[in-house]
Every structure is written in C-alpha cells, then in structure tokens.
N, C-alpha and C positions, 0 to 999 in steps of 0.2 A: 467390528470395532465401532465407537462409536464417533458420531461425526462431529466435529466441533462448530460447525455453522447449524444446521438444523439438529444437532445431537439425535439422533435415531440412531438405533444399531444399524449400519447396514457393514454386507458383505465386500463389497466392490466399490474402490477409490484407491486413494493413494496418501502416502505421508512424505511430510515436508520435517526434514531433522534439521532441528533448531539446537541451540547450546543447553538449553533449559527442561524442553520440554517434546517430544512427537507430537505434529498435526496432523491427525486424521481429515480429510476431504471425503464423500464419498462421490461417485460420477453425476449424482443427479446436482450437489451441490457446485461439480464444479464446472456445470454448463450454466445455471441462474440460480441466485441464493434471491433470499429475503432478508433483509438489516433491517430489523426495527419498523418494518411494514415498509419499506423502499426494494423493488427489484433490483441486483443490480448481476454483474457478471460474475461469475464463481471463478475468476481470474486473479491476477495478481498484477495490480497499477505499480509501473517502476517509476518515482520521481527522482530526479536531480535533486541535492539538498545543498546546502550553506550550514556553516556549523550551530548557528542560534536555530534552525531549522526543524535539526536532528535532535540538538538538544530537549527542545521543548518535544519532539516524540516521545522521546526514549524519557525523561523526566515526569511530564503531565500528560503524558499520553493521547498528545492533540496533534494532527496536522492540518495547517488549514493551505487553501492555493485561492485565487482566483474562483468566481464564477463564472461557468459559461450555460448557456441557455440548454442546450442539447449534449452536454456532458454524458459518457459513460461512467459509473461507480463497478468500483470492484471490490470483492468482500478480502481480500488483501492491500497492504501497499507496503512496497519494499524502497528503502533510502537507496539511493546511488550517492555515496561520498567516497570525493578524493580516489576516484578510477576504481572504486567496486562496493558490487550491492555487498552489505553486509548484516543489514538489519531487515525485519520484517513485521509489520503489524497486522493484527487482524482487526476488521472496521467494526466497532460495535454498535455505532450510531451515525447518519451522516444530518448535517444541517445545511440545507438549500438556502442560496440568496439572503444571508446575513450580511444585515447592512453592517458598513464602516465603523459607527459609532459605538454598536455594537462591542467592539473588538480593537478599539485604543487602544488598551492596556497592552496587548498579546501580539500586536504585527509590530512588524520592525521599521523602524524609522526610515532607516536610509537604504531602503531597497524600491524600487521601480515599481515593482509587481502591486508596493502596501499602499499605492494611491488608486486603487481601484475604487469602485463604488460598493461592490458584493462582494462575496466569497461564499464556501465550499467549507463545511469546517466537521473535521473528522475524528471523531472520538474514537481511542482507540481501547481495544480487551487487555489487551499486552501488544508489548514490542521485546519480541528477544534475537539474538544477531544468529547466524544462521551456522552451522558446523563447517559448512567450508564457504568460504566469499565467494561470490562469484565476479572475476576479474574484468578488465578492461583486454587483456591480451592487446592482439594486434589488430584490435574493433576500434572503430569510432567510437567515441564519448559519449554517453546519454546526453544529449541536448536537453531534450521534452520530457512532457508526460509519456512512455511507450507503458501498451497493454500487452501480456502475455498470458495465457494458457498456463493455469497449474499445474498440468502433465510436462510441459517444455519449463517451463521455471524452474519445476525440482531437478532437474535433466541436469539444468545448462552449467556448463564451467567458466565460460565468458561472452560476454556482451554480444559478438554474434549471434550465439545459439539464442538466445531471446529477440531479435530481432528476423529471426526467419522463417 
C-alpha cells in the first residue's frame, strides 16, 4: 500500500479507519517522518480543544498552541472534545516560534494560553473524524498535550489505552 506520509509503496504498516477515507502508515513512517523538511515522530499528538479550536481545524485546517523551545511534533494530531477524541489531522506543514502579531486575526481573545509571545502553528492535509470515537470511559480527562504511538492509537477504545 501506499504510505500517506512519505507515499512509497511499502509492505508493512498499519491503517487508521477514518469516516472518509483509509490511512496507510507504513513502520519506517511511523517511528520518524519528515513534514515539509521538519523531523518529527510518526505518532499521533492528542490535544484537549475548546470548540472555536476545533472549529478552526476541521474548517481552515489550522491548529495553532503555544511555543515551546524543545517541543516534540508529531505527523498526526487528534482533537479531544467533550470526553473523546473524535477527530484526526494529519500535519502538512509546521511553523516554529511565530510571533503574536503575526496571528491577531486567528487566536482567540479571552483565553490565557492567546497571551503568549510565540506559537506552534499547524497546517493541516485533512481533518476527518475517526469510525469509532475513542472515549473517556472510566479514564481521567486529557488535561495536556499526551503523545501516543500509531500502533496504540489505532488499538485504543478509551483514554487509558493511550495513556499506557
């Protein structure tokens, strides 16, 4: 099959069943990809969202967060809203340390996070919502940024199994 992050045919990976469409991965992508000449992990970043958040994913196909110096990227990011992931993007471009000014228009006023000085700002290929949610169950709530393993993301049924 062929892979959707480095597109090579290869044999050996896994797919991720979206509403839309089958993601091929294959193993070598999803231990380290390349985005746009950036290394990052052939994982899948779970963030917490807010609905102006989500919206602006799944609409303009951006997420932006916070900058941090030593940040991991992952060539996924999955929304967590309202007690489960249900959405998934794949990163088609990442932009390091963009300043504030930059980015008026698009952060949101009256949240904590949009008084930052930099940010992280994520172009996305697509965002389609995933064939089955995977739930909160009887897990604790995504607080943070958590990173998971593409092999364990496509697995998990609820919030624990990505957190172990």
């Amino acid at each position: 099959m062929k892979c959707e992050i480095c597109g090579k045919e290869k044999a050996e990976g896994d797919i991720l069943p979206l509403k839309h469409k089958d993601v091929y991965v294959c193993n070598d992508c999803q231990e380290y990809a390349v985005v746009n000449g950036l290394h990052v992990l052939g994982s899948v970043m779970i963030v917490p969202v807010k609905l102006p958040s989500l919206k602006k994913a799944l609409n303009e196909k951006i997420y932006i967060r916070p900058w941090k110096k030593k940040a991991r990227h992952s060539a996924f990011i999955a929304f967590c809203f309202q007690g489960a992931v249900s959405y998934v993007g794949m990163v088609k471009d990442i932009q390091l340390k963009v300043a504030k000014e930059h980015l008026q228009e698009i952060l949101p006023k009256n949240e904590e996070w949009s008084k930052r000085e930099y940010y992280t700002v994520y172009s996305l290929a697509f965002v389609d919502s995933l064939k089955e949610p995977i739930v909160r169950g009887g897990c604790p709530n995504i607080q943070g940024k958590i990173t998971s393993s593409f092999k364990k993301f496509i697995c998990a049924k609820c919030f624990c199994d990505l957190m172990r």
